[in-house]
VEXTOR-596923 format. One record per residue (C-alpha): x, y, z; residue in one letter; residue number from 1. Coordinates in Angstrom, 3 decimals, padded with zeros to 6 digits. Last residue first. Layout:
N
<px: X, py: Y, pz: Z, type: A, seq: NUM>
...
***
This chain:
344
<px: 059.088, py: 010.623, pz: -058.455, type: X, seq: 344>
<px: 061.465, py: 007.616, pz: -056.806, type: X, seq: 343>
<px: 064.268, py: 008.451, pz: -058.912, type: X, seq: 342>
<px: 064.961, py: 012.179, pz: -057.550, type: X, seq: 341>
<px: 065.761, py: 010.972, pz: -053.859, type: X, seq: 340>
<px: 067.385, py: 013.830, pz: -052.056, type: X, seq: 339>
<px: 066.014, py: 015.864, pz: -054.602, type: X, seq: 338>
<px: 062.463, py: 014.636, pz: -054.582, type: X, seq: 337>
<px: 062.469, py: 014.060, pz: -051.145, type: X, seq: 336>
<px: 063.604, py: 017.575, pz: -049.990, type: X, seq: 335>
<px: 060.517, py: 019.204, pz: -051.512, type: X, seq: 334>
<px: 058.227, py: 016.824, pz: -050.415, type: X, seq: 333>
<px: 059.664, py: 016.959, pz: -046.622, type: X, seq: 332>
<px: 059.226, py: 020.670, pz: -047.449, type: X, seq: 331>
<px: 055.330, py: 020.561, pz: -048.621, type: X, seq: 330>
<px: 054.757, py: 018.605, pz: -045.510, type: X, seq: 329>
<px: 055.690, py: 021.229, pz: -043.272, type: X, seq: 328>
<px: 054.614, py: 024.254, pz: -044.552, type: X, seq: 327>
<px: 051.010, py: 024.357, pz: -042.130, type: X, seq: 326>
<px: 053.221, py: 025.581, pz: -039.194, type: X, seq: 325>
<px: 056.321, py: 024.949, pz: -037.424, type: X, seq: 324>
<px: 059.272, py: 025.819, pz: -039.370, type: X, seq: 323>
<px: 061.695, py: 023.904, pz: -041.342, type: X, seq: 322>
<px: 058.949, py: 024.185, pz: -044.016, type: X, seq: 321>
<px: 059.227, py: 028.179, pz: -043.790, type: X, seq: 320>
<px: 061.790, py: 028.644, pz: -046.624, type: X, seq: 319>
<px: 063.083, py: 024.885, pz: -048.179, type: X, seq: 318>
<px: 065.784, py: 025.464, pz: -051.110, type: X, seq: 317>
<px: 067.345, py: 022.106, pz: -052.334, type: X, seq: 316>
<px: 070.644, py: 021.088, pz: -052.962, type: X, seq: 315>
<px: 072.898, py: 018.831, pz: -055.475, type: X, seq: 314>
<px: 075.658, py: 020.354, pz: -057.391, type: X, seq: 313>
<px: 076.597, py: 016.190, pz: -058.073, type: X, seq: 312>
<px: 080.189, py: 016.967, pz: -057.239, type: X, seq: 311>
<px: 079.617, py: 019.722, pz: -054.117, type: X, seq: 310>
<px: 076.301, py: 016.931, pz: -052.695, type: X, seq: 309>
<px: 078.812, py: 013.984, pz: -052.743, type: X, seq: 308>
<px: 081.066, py: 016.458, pz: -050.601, type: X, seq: 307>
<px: 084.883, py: 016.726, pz: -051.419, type: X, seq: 306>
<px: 084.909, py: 020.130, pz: -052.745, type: X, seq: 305>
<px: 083.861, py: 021.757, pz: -049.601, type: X, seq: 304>
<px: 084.587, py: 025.217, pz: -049.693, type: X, seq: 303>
<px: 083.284, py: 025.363, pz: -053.440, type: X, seq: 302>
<px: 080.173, py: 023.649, pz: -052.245, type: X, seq: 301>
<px: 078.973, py: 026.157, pz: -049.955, type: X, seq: 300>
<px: 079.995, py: 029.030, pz: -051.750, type: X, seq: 299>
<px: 077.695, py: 027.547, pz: -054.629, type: X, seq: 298>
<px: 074.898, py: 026.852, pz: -052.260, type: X, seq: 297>
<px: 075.179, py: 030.629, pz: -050.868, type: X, seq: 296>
<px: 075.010, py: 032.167, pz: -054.404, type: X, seq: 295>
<px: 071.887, py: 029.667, pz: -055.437, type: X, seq: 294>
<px: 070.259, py: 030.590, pz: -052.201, type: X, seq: 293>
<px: 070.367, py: 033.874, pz: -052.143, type: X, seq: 292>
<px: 068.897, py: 034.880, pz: -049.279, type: X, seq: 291>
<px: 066.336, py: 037.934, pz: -048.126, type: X, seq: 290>
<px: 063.244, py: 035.692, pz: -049.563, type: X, seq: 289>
<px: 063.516, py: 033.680, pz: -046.084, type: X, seq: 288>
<px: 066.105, py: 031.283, pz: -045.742, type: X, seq: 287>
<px: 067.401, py: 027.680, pz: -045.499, type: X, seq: 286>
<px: 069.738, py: 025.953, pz: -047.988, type: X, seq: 285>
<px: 069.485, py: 022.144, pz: -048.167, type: X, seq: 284>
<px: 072.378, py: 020.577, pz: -048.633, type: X, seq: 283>
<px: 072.064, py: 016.880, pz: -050.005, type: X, seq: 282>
<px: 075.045, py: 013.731, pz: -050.114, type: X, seq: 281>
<px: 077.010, py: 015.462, pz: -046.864, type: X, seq: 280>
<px: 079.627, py: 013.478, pz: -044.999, type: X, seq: 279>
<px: 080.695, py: 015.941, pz: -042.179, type: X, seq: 278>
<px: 084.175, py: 016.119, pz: -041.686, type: X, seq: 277>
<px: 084.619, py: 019.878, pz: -043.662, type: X, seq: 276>
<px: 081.629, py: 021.182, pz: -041.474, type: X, seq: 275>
<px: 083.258, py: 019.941, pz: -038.257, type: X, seq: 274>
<px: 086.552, py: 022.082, pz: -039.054, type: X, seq: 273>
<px: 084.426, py: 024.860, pz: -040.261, type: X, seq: 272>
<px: 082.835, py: 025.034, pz: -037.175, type: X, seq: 271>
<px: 079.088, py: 024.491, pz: -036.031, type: X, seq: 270>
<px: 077.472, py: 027.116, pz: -033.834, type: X, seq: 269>
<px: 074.438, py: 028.332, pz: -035.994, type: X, seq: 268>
<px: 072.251, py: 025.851, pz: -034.742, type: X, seq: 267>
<px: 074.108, py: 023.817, pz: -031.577, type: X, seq: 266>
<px: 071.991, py: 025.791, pz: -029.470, type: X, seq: 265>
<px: 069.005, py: 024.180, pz: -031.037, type: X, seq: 264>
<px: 070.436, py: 020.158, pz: -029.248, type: X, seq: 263>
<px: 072.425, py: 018.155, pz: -031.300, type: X, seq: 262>
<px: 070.651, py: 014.933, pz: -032.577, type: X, seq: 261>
<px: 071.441, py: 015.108, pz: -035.886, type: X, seq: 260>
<px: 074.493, py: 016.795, pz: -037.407, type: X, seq: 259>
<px: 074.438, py: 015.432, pz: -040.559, type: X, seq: 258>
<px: 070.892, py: 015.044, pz: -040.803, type: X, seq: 257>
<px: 069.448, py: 012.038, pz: -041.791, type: X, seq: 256>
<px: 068.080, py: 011.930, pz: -045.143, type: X, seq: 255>
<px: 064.519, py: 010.043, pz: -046.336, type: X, seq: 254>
<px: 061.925, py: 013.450, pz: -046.421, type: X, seq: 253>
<px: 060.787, py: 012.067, pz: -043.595, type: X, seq: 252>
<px: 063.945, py: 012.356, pz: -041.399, type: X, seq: 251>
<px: 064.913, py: 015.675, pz: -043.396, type: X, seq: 250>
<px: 061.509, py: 017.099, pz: -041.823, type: X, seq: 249>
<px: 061.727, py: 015.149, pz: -038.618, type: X, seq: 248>
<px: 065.976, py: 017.040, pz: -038.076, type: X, seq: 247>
<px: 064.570, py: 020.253, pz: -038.827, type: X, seq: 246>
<px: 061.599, py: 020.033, pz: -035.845, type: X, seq: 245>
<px: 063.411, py: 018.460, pz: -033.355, type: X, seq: 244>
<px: 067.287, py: 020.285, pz: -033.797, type: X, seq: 243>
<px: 069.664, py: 020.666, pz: -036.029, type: X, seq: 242>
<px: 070.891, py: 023.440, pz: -038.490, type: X, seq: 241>
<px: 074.075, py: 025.023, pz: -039.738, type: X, seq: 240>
<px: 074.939, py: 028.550, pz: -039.762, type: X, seq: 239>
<px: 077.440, py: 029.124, pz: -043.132, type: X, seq: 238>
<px: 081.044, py: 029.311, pz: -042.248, type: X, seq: 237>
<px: 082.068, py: 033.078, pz: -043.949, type: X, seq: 236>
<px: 085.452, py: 033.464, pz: -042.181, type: X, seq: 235>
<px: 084.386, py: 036.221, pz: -040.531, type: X, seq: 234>
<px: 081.133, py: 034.187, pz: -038.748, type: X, seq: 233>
<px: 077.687, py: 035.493, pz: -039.019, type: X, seq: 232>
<px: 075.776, py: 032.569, pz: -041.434, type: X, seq: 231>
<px: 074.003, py: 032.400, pz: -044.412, type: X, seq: 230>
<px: 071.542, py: 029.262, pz: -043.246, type: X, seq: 229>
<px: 072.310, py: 025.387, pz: -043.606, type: X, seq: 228>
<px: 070.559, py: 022.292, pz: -043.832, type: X, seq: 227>
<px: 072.930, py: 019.424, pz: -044.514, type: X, seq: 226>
<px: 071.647, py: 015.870, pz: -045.623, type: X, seq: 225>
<px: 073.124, py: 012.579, pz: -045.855, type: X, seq: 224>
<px: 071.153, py: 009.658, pz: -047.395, type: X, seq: 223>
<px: 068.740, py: 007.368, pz: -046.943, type: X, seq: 222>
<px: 068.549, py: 004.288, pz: -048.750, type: X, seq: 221>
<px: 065.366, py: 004.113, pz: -050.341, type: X, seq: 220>
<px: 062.287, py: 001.071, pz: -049.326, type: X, seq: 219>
<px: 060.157, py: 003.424, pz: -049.496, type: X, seq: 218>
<px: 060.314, py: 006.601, pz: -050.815, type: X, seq: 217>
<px: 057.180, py: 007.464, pz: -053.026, type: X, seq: 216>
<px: 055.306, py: 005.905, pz: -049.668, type: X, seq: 215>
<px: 056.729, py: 008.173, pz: -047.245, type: X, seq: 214>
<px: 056.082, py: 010.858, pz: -049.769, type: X, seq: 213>
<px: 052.190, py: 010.267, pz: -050.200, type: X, seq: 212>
<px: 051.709, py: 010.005, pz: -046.691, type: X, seq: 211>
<px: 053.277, py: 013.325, pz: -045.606, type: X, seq: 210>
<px: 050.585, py: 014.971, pz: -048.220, type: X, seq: 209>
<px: 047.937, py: 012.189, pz: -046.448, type: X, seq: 208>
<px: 049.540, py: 014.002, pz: -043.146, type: X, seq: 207>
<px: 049.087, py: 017.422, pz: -044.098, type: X, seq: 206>
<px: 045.608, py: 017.092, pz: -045.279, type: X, seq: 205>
<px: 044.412, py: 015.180, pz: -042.354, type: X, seq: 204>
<px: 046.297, py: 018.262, pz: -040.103, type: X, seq: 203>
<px: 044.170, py: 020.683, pz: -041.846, type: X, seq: 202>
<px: 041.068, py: 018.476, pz: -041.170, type: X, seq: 201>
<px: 041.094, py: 018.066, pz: -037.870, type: X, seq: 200>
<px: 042.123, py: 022.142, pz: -037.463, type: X, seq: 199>
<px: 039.009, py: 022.578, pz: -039.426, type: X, seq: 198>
<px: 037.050, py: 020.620, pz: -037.311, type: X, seq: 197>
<px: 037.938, py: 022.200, pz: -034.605, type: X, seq: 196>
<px: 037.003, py: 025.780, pz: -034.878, type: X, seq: 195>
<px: 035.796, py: 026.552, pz: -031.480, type: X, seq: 194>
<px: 038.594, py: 029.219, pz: -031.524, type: X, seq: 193>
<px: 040.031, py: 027.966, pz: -028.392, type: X, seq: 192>
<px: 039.768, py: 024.312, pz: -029.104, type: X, seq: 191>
<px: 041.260, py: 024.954, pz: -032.920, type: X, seq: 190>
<px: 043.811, py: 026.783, pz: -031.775, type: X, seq: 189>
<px: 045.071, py: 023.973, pz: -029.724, type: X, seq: 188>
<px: 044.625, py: 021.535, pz: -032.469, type: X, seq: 187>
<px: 046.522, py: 023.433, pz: -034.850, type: X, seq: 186>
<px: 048.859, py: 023.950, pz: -032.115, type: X, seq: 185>
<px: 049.258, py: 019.997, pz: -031.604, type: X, seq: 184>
<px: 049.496, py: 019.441, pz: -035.263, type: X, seq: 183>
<px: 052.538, py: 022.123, pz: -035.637, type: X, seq: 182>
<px: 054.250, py: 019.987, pz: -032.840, type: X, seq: 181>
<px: 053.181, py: 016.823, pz: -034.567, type: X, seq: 180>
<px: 056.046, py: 017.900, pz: -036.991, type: X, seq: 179>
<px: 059.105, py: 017.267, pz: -034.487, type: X, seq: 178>
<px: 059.395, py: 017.256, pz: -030.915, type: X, seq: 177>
<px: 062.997, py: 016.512, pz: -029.461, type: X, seq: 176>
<px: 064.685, py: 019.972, pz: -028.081, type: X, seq: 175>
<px: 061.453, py: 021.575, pz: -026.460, type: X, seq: 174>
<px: 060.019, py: 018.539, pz: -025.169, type: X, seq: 173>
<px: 063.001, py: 017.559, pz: -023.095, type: X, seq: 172>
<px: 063.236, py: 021.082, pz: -021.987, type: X, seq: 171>
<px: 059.321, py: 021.277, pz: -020.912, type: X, seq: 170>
<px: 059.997, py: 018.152, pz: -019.521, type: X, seq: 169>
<px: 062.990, py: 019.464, pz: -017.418, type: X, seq: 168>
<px: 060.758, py: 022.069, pz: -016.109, type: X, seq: 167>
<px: 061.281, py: 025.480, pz: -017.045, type: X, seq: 166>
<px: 062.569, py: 028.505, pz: -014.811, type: X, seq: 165>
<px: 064.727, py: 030.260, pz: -017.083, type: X, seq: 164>
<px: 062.128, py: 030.765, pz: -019.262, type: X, seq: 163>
<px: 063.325, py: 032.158, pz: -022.901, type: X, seq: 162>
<px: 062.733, py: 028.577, pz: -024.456, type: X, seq: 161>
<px: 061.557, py: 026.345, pz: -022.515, type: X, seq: 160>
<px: 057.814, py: 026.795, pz: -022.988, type: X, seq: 159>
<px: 058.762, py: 026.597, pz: -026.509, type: X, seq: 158>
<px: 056.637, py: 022.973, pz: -026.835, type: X, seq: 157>
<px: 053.954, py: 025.034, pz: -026.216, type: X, seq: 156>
<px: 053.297, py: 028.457, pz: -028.647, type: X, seq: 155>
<px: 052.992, py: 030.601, pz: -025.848, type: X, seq: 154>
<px: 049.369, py: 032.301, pz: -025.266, type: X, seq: 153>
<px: 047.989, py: 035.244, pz: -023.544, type: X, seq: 152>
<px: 044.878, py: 036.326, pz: -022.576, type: X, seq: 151>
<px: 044.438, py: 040.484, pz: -022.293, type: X, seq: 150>
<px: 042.329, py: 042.196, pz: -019.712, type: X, seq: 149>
<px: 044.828, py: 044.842, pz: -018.783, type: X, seq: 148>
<px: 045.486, py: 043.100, pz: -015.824, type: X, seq: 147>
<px: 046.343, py: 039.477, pz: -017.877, type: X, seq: 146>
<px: 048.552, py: 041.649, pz: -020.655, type: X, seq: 145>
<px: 050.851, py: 042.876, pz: -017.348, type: X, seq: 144>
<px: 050.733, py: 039.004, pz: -015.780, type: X, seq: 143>
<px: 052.092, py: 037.627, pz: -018.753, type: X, seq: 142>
<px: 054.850, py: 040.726, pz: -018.718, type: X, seq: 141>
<px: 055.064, py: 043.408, pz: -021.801, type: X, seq: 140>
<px: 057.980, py: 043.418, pz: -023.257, type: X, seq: 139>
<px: 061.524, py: 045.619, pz: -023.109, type: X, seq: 138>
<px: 063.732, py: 042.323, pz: -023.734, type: X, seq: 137>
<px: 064.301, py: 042.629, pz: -019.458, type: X, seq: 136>
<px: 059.873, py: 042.599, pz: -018.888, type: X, seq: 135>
<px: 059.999, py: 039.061, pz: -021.050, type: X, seq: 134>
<px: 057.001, py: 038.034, pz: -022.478, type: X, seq: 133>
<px: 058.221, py: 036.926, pz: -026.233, type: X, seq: 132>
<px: 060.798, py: 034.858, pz: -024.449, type: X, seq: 131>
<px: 058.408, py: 032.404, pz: -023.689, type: X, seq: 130>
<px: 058.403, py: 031.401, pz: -027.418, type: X, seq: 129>
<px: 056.175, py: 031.817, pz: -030.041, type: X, seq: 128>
<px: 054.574, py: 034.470, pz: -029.056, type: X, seq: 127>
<px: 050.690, py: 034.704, pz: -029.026, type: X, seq: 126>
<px: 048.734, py: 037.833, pz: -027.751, type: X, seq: 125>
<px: 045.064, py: 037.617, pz: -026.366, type: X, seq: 124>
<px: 042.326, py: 039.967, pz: -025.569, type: X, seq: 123>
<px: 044.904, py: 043.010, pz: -027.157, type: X, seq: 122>
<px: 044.323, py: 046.441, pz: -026.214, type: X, seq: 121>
<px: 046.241, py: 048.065, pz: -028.649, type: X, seq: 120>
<px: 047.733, py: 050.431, pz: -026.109, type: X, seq: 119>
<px: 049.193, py: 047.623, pz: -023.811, type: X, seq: 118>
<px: 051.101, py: 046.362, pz: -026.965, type: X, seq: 117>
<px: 052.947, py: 049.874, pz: -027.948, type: X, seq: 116>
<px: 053.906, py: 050.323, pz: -024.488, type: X, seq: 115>
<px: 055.265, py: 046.628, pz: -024.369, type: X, seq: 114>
<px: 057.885, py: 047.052, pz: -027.226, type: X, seq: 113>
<px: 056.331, py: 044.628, pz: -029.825, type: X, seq: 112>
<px: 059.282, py: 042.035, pz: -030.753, type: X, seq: 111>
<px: 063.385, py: 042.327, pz: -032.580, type: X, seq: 110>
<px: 064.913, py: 042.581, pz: -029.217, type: X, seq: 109>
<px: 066.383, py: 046.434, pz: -030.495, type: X, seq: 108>
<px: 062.156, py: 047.401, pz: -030.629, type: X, seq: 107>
<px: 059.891, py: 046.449, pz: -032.810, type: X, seq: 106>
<px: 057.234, py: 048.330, pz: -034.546, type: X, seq: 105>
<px: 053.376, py: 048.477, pz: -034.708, type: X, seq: 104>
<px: 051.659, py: 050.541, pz: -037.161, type: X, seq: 103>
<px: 048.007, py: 047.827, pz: -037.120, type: X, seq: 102>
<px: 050.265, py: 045.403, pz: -038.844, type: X, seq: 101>
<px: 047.163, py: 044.026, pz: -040.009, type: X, seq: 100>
<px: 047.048, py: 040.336, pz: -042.545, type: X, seq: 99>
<px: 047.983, py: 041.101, pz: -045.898, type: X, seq: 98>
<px: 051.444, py: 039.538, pz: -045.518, type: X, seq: 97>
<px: 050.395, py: 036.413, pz: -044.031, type: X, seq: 96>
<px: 048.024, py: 035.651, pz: -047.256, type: X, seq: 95>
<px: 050.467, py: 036.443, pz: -049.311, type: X, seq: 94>
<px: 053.580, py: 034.057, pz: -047.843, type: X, seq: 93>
<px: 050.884, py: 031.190, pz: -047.754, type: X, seq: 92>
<px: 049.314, py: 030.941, pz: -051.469, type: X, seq: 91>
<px: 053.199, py: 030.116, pz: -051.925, type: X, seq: 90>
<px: 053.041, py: 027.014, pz: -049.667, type: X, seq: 89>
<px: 057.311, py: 026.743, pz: -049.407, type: X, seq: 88>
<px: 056.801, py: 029.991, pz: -048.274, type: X, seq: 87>
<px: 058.048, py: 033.464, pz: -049.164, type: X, seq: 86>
<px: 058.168, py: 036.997, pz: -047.237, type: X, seq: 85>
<px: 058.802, py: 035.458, pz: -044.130, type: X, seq: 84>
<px: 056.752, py: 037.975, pz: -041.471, type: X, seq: 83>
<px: 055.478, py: 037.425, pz: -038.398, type: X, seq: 82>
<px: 054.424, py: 040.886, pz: -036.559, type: X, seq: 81>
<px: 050.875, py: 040.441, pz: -036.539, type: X, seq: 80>
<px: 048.322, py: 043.186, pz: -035.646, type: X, seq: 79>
<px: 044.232, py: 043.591, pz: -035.252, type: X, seq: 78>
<px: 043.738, py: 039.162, pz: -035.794, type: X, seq: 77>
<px: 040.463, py: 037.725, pz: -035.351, type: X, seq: 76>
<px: 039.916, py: 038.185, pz: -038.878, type: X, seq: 75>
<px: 042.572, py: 036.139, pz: -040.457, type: X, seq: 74>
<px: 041.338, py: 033.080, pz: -038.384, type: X, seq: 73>
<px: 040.465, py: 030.699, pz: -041.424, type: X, seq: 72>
<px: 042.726, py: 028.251, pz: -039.735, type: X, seq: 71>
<px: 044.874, py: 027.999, pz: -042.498, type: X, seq: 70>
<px: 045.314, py: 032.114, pz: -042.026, type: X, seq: 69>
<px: 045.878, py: 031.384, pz: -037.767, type: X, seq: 68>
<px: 048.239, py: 028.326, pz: -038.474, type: X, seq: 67>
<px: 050.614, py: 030.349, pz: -041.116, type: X, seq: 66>
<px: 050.734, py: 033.567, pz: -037.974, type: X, seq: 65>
<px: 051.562, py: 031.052, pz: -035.800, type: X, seq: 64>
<px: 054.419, py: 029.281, pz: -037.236, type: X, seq: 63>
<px: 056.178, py: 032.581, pz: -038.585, type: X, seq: 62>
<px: 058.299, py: 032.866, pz: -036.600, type: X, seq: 61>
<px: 061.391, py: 035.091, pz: -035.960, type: X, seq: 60>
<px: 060.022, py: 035.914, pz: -032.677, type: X, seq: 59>
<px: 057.322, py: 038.478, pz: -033.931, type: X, seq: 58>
<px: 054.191, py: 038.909, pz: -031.931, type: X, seq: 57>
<px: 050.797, py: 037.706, pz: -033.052, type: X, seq: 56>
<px: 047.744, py: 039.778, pz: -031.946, type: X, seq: 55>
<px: 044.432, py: 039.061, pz: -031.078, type: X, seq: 54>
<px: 041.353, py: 041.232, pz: -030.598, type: X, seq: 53>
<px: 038.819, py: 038.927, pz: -031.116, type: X, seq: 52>
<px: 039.414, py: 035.845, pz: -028.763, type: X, seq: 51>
<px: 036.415, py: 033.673, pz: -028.479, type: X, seq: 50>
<px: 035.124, py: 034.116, pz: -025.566, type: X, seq: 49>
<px: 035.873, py: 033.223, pz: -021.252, type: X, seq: 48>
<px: 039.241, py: 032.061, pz: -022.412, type: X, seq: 47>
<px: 040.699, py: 030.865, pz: -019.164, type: X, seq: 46>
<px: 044.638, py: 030.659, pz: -018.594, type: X, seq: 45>
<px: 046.626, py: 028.679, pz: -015.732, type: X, seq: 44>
<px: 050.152, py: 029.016, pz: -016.378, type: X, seq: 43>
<px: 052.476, py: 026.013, pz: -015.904, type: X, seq: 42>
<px: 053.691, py: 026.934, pz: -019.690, type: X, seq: 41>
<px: 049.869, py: 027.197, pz: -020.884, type: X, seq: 40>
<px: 047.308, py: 025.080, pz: -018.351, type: X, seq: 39>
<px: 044.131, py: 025.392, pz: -020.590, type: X, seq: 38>
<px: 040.289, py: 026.838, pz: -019.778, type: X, seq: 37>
<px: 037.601, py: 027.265, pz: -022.119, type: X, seq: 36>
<px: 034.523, py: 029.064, pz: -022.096, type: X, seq: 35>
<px: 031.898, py: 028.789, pz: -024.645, type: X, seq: 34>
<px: 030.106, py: 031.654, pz: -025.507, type: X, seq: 33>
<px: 029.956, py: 035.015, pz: -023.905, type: X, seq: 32>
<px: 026.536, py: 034.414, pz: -022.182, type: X, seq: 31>
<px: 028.271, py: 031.037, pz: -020.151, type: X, seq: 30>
<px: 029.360, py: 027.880, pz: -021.120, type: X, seq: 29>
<px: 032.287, py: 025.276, pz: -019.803, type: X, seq: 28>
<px: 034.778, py: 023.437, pz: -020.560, type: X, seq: 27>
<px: 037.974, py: 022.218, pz: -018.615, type: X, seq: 26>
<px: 041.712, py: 021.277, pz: -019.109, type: X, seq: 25>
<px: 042.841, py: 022.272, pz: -022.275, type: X, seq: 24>
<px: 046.250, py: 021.037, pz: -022.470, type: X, seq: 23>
<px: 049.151, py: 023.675, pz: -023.318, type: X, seq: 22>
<px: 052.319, py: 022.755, pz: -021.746, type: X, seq: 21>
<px: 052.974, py: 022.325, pz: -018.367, type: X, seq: 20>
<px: 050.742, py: 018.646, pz: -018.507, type: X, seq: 19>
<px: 051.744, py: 017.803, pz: -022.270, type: X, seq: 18>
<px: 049.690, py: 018.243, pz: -025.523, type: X, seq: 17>
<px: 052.517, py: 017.623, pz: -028.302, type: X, seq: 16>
<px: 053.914, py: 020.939, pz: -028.835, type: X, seq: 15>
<px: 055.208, py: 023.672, pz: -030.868, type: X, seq: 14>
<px: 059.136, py: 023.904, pz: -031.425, type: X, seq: 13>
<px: 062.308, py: 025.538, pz: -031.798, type: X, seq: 12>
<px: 063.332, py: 027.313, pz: -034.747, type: X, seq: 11>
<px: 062.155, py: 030.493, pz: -033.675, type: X, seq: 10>
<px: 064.464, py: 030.590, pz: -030.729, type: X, seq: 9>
<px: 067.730, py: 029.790, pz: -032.281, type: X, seq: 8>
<px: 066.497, py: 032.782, pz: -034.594, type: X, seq: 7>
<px: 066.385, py: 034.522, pz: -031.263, type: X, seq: 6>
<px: 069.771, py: 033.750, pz: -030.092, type: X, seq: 5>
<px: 071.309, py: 034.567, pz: -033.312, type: X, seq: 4>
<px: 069.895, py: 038.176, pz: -033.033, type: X, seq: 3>
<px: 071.707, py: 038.233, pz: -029.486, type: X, seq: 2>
<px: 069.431, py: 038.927, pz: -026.415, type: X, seq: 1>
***
């Protein structure tokens, strides 16, 4: 699997609680605590504790490592892998960084080799995508972690991503969900770790921040927005953006993405020919701390002179926002107020 494959992957989505997905489907108690039981990717999984012993594998996420620290979960976790390096919630980026690494290192598929996994001896290990348990990438199977003893967990809506088998819900799901995917796993976690009310009140926060910028820009006239990424190609074409979860934040934020509506394999596959067509009032660059966004938003505009956004120099930086995770809202509020600066 391609590095640009995997980012595809990492910008897909959580989910809303769908049968084949991850719905917690029974209760019970015993001496270890509360047990619970969910239906993960068609897989049945019991939880017959809290997890203790959990780690979070790489994907180019950073979704669940951000909902485990909100979460108040830091010390459940031995080893994460998730890594941005900046957020658009700066108390964030920090707060993932100090959490255990526990020496781990990835392999040429950018995740945990599954030697190195087996001998932490895990009780649960979250990817954020299927692909994260995939015996060809050089990682520990579902079904290896479950004989060792381990749980595991894929972040839901991704089902469909790196399972060649999925349903055509699970696709469905995976290309169209938006921000109530980071809700959903919240609330997942949240049932697992017997820590709902938090979760309840983490997504309250989010959505009275969400709130707040709906009603700053009501009654605007949305504009055109571009979200692009440095990209691969010779001839320099940034990687451009689509999909569930970028297209809600622009939605919210009171721009509709240029290229809206494609599906995530369309990220990072956009020509220069379509690029130069598009009608494009805001670009919004989209990186970790390893991009320069001022550099890359004036190559961006010098290629395309004829843009609204090249004349007025207008763009906007947005890190982990375009994620899923507790950034969210803080992006739509970033792209708001330069999409539409006269209504803060």
């Amino acid at each position: 699997m391609s590095r640009k494959q995997v980012l595809a992957a990492a910008i897909g989505v959580t989910a809303t609680v769908l049968a084949g997905c991850s719905t917690p489907v029974s209760s019970a108690s015993n001496a270890g605590g509360p047990a619970v039981t969910i239906e993960n990717c068609g897989r049945t999984e019991t939880f017959a504790k809290t997890p203790s012993r959990v780690v979070i594998l790489n994907g180019t996420s950073v979704a669940e490592a951000e909902s485990f620290v909100v979460l108040g979960l830091d010390g459940h976790v031995i080893a994460n892998m998730q890594s941005y390096g900046v957020s658009d919630v700066p108390s964030l980026a920090e707060k993932v960084a100090a959490l255990p690494k526990a020496g781990l290192t990835l392999n040429q598929n950018f995740d945990v080799p599954a030697e190195q996994l087996l001998a932490l001896q895990p009780d649960l290990v979250v990817s954020t995508w299927s692909g994260g348990f995939d015996k060809n990438s050089g990682f520990a199977t579902r079904d290896e972690l479950a004989s060792a003893g381990a749980n595991t967990l894929v972040n839901p809506a991704n089902c469909a991503n790196g399972d060649p088998g999925a349903t055509a819900e699970q696709k469905q799901h995976y290309e169209t969900i938006g921000i109530e995917g980071s809700f959903d796993f919240l609330r997942l976690l949240g049932k697992l770790f017997h820590v709902e009310d938090k979760a309840a009140a983490a997504i309250e926060d989010a959505k009275q921040q969400l709130a707040r910028t709906a009603d700053a820009i009501k009654g605007k006239t949305t504009v055109t927005g571009l979200v692009v990424s440095p990209g691969a190609t010779a001839d320099g074409t940034p990687a451009v953006w689509t999909g569930g979860i970028v297209d809600d934040v622009l939605s919210r934020a009171g721009v509709k993405n240029a290229f809206a509506g494609q599906k995530h394999e369309a990220s990072g596959t956009v020509s220069a020919e379509q690029l130069a067509a598009a009608t494009v009032d805001v670009l919004v660059i989209f990186g970790d701390s390893s991009v320069d966004a001022n550099a890359l938003a004036a190559k961006t505009f010098a290629a395309h002179p004829d843009w609204a956004a090249s004349k007025a120099k207008r763009h906007v930086v947005v890190h982990d926002g375009l994620y899923f995770g507790p950034a969210n809202a803080a992006a739509v509020a970033k792209v708001a107020r330069v999409a539409h600066p006269d209504a803060f």
